[in-house]
C-alpha positions as CSV (number, residue, x, y, z in Angstrom):
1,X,41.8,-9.8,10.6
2,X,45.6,-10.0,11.1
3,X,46.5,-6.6,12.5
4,X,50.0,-7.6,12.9
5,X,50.9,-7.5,9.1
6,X,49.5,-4.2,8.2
7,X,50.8,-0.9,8.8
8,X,48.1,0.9,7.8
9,X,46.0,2.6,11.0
10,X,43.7,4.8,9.1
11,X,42.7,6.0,5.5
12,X,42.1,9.2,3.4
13,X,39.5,8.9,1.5
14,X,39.8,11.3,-1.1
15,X,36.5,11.7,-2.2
16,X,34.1,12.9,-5.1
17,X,36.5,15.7,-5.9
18,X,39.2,17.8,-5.5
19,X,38.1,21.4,-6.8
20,X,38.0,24.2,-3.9
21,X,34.7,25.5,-6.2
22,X,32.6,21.9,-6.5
23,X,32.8,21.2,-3.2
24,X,29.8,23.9,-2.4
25,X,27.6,22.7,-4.9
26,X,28.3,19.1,-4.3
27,X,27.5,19.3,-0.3
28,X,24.5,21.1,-1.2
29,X,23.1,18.5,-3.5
30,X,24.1,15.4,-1.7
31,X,22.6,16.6,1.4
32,X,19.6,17.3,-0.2
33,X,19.5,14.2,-1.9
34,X,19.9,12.8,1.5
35,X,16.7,14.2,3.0
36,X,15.2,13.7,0.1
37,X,16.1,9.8,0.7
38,X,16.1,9.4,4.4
39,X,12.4,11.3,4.5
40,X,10.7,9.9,1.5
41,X,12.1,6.0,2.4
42,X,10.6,7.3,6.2
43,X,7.0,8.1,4.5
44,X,6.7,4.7,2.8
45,X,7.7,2.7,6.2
46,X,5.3,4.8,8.2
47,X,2.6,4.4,5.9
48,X,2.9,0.8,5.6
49,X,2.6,0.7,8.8
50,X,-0.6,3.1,9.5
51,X,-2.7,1.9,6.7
52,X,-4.4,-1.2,6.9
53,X,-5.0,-1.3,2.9
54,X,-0.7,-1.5,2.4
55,X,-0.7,-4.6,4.5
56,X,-0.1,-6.8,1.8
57,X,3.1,-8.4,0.2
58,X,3.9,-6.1,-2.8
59,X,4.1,-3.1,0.0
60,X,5.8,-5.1,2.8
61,X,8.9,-5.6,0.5
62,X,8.6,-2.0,-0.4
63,X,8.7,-1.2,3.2
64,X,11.8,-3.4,3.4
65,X,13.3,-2.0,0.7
66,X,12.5,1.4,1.8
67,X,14.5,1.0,5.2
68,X,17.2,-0.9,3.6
69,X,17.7,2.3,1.1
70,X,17.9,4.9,4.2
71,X,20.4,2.0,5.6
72,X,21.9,2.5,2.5
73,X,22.6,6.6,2.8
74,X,23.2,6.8,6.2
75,X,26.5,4.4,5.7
76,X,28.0,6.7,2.7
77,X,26.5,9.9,2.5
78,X,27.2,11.5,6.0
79,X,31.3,10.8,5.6
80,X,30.7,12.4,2.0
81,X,29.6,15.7,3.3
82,X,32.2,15.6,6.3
83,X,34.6,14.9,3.4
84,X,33.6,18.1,1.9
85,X,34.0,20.7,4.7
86,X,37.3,19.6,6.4
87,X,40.3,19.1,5.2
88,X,41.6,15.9,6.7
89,X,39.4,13.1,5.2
90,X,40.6,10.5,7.7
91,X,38.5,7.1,8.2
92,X,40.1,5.0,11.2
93,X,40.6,1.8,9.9
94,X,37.8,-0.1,12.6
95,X,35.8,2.7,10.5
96,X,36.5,1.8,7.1
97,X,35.9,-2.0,8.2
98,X,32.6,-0.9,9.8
99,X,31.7,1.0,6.5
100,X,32.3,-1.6,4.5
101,X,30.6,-4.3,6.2
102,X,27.1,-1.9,6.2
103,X,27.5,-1.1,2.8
104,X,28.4,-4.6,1.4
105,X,25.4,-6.1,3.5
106,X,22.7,-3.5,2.0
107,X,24.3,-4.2,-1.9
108,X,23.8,-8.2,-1.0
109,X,20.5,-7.5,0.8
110,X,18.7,-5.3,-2.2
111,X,19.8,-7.5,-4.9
112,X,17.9,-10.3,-3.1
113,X,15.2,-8.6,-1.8
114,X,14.5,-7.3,-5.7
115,X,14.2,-11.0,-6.7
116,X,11.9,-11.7,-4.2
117,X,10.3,-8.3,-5.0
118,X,10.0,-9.9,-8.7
119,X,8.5,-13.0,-7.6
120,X,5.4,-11.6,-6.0
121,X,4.7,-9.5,-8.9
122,X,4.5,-12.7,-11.1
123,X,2.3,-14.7,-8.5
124,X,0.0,-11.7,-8.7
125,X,0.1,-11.3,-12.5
126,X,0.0,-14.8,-13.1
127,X,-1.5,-16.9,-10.7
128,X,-4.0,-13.9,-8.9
129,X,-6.2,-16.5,-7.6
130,X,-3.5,-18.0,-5.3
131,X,-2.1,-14.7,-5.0
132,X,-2.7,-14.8,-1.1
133,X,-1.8,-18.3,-0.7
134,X,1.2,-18.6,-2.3
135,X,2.3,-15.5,-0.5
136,X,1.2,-15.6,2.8
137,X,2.8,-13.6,5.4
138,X,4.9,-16.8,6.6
139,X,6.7,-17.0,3.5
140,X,7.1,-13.5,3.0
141,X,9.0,-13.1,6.1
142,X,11.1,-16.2,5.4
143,X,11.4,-14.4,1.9
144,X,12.9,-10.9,4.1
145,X,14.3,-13.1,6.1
146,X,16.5,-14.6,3.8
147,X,17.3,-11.5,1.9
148,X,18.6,-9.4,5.0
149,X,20.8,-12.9,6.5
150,X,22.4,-13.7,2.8
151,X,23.1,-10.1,2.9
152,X,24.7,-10.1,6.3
153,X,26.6,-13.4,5.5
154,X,27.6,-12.3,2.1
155,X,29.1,-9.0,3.9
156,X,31.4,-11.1,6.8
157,X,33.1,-13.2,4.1
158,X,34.0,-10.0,1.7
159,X,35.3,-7.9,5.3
160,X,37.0,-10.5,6.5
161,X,39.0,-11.5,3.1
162,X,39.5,-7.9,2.4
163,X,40.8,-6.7,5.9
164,X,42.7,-10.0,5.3
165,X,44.8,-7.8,3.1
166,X,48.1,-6.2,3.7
167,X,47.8,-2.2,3.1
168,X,51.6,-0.9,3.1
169,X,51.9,0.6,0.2
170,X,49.3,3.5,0.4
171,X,46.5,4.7,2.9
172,X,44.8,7.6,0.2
173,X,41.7,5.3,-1.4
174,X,40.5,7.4,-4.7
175,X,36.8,6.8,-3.6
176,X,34.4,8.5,-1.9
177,X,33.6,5.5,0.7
178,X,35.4,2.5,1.7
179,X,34.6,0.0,-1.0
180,X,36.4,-3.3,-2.5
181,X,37.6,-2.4,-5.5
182,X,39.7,0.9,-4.5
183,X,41.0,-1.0,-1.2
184,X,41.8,-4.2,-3.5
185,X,44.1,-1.5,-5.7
186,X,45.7,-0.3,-2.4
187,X,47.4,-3.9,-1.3
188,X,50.3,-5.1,-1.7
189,X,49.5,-8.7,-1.9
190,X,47.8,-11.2,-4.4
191,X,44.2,-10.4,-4.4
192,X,43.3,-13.5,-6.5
193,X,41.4,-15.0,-3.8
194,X,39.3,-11.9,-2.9
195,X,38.6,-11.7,-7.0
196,X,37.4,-15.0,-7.3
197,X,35.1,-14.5,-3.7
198,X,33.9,-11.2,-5.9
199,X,32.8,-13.5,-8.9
200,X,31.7,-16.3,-7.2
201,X,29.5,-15.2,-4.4
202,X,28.2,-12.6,-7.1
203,X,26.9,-15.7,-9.0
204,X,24.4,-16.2,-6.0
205,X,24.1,-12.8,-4.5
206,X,23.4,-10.9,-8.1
207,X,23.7,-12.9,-10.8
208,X,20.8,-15.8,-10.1
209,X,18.4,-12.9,-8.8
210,X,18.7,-11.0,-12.0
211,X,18.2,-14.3,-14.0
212,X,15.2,-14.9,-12.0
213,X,13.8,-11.2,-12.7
214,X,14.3,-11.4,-16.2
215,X,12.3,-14.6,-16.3
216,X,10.2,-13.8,-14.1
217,X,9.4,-10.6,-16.3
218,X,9.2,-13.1,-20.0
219,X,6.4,-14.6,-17.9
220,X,4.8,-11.3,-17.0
221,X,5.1,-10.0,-19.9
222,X,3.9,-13.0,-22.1
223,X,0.3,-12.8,-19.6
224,X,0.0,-9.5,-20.2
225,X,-0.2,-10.0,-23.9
226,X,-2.7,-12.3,-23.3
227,X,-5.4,-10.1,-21.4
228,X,-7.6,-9.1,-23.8
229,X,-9.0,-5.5,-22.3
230,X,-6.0,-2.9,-22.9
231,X,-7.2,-1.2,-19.8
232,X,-6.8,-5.0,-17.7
233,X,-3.3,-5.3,-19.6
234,X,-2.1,-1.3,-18.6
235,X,-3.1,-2.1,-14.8
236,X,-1.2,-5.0,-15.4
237,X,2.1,-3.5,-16.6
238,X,1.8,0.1,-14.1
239,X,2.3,-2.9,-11.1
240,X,5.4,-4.0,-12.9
241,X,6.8,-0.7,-14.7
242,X,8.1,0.8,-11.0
243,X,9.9,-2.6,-10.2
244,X,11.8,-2.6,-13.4
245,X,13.3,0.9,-12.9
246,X,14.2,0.3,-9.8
247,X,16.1,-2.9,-11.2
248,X,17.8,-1.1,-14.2
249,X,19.2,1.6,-12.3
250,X,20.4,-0.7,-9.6
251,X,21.6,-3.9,-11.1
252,X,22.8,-2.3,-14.2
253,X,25.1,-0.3,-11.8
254,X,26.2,-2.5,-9.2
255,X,27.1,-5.6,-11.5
256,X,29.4,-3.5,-13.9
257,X,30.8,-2.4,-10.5
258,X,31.6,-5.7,-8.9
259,X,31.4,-8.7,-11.5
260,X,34.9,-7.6,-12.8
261,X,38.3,-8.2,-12.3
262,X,40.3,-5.4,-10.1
263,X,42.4,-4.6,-13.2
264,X,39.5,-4.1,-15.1
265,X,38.3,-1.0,-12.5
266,X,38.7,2.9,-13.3
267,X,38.0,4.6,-9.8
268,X,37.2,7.5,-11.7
269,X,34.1,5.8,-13.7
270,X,33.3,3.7,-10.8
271,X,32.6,6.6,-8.4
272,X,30.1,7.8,-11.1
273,X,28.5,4.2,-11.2
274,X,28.7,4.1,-7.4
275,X,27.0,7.2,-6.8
276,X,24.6,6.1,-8.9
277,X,23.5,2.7,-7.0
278,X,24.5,3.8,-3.4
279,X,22.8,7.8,-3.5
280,X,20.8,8.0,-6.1
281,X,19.0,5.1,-6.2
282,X,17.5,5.5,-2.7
283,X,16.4,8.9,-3.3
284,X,14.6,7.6,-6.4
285,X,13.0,4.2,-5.0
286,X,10.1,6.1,-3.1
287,X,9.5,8.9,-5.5
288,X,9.2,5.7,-8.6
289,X,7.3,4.2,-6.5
290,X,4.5,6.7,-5.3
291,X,4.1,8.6,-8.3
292,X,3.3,5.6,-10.1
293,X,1.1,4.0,-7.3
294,X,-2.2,4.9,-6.9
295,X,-2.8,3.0,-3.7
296,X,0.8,4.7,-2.3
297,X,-1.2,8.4,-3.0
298,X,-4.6,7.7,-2.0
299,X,-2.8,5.8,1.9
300,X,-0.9,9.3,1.9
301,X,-3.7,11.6,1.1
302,X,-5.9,9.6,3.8
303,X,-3.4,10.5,6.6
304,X,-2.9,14.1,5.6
305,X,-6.4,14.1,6.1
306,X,-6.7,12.5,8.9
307,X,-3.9,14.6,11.4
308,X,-5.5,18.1,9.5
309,X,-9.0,16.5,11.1
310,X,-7.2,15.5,14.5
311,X,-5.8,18.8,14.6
312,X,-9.1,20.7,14.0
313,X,-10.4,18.8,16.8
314,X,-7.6,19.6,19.2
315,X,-7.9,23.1,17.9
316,X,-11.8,23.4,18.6
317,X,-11.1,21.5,21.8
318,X,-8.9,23.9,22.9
319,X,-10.4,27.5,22.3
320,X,-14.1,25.6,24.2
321,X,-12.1,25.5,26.9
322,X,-10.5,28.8,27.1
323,X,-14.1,30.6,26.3
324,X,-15.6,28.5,28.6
């Protein structure tokens, strides 16, 4: 970063809006979206991690994905709601770099991981019976493992490039986070190269994943019509149908957000597109997922039951010892 040629040492981030009377209503609902998010994300890692019957692939991506989405809120969503309640919404500029570098890494991460994520569901679909050899838990970790490092990578190259930049002419980004696009619009030098990093890199990062979903989904879909029970072919599709939400909502968002030239951004309709794939995405990735997963439910219901019975014990435990 080449501190000497900017003269820029923080930034006001303006935020989601700039009426006295929204600002009530929208701390209220992005901080419940937040719990919502951070506690429902927390559920699915914790149960992954207590039940024995989640302990396979399908569920230890979810459990990826799960902590990558509270990742995800904890980067934007807490400088949102401080945004809201004071009045000078100042990021220092090792905090903007900082913000951007998390967020950038968890957009590179997810779009991975929900390749991947796509992958195991057409192994299972169609080829079950090497289901368990073809994903064993060595290449399922190299398969996380590679999602969280092109992530990382992909983020140092974008912060670098963009901190690269000269910011004289303005320090007010018309955002509600420190993101590309609005800091691209506040230089004052050619940002052809951090453009072309944008479309290029996004060839590897988003575009070849969401390729490799959509065929991944034409050969899915093609062995589902072949199953010959409709019950077989409705188990079938309920694995899918969660997985393709999730990638609607996110990569129909974050593409249209990134894969485009900086003259080609609106801040105002990219904060709307933004909030979509940074805050409510995450809050709706472990709600998508449970209510349309049996095995999610029944893990759930089983350790419910199971503190109620440990605290019944404790409970009768206790008052034997205090009558005897």
């Amino acid at each position: 970063m080449n501190v000497n040629q900017t003269t820029i040492t923080d930034f006001q981030v303006l935020g989601l809006s700039d009426n006295p009377s929204m600002k009530p209503f929208l701390f209220c609902v992005l901080l419940l979206i937040y719990v919502i998010a951070f506690l429902g994300n927390l559920t699915i890692m914790i149960l992954y991690q207590l039940e024995k019957s989640l302990h396979i692939p399908m569920y230890f991506f979810l459990s990826n994905l799960s902590f990558l989405d509270i990742c995800y809120t904890s980067t934007t969503i807490p400088k949102m709601l401080q945004a809201l309640v004071v009045e000078k919404k100042i990021i220092s500029f090792i905090g903007c770099i900082m913000q951007l570098y998390f967020f950038f890494a968890c957009v590179g991460t997810e779009c991975i991981l929900l390749g991947f994520m796509s992958y195991d569901r057409f192994v299972a679909i169609c080829n079950p019976l090497q289901y368990y050899v073809k994903m064993n838990q060595k290449v399922t970790n190299t398969m996380a493992a590679v999602s969280w490092a092109s992530g990382l990578v992909n983020s140092i190259i974008h912060t670098y490039f963009t901190f690269q930049l000269n910011f004289c002419d303005s320090n007010q980004i018309n955002y509600f986070f420190c993101d590309i696009p609005p800091l691209l619009l506040l230089s004052c030098d050619d940002t052809l190269v951090n453009e072309l990093l944008l479309q290029s890199i996004g060839v590897f990062i988003a575009w070849t994943p969401f390729l490799c979903i959509i065929v991944s989904y034409i050969y899915i879909i093609v062995t589902i019509i072949k199953i010959r029970s409709t019950k077989g072919r409705q188990k079938a599709f309920s694995t899918c149908l969660s997985h393709v939400i999730v990638v609607i909502l996110y990569y129909g968002s974050s593409i249209s957000n990134y894969v485009r030239p900086a003259s080609a951004h609106s801040l105002d309709k990219d904060k709307v597109i933004s909030v979509l794939y940074s805050v409510v995405t995450p809050m709706l990735n472990p709600i998508i997922y449970t209510l349309r997963n049996q095995d999610v439910k029944r893990a759930f219901c089983k350790q419910i039951f199971n503190i109620k019975s440990t605290c019944m014990w404790h409970s009768k435990n206790f008052l034997k010892q205090r009558t005897g």
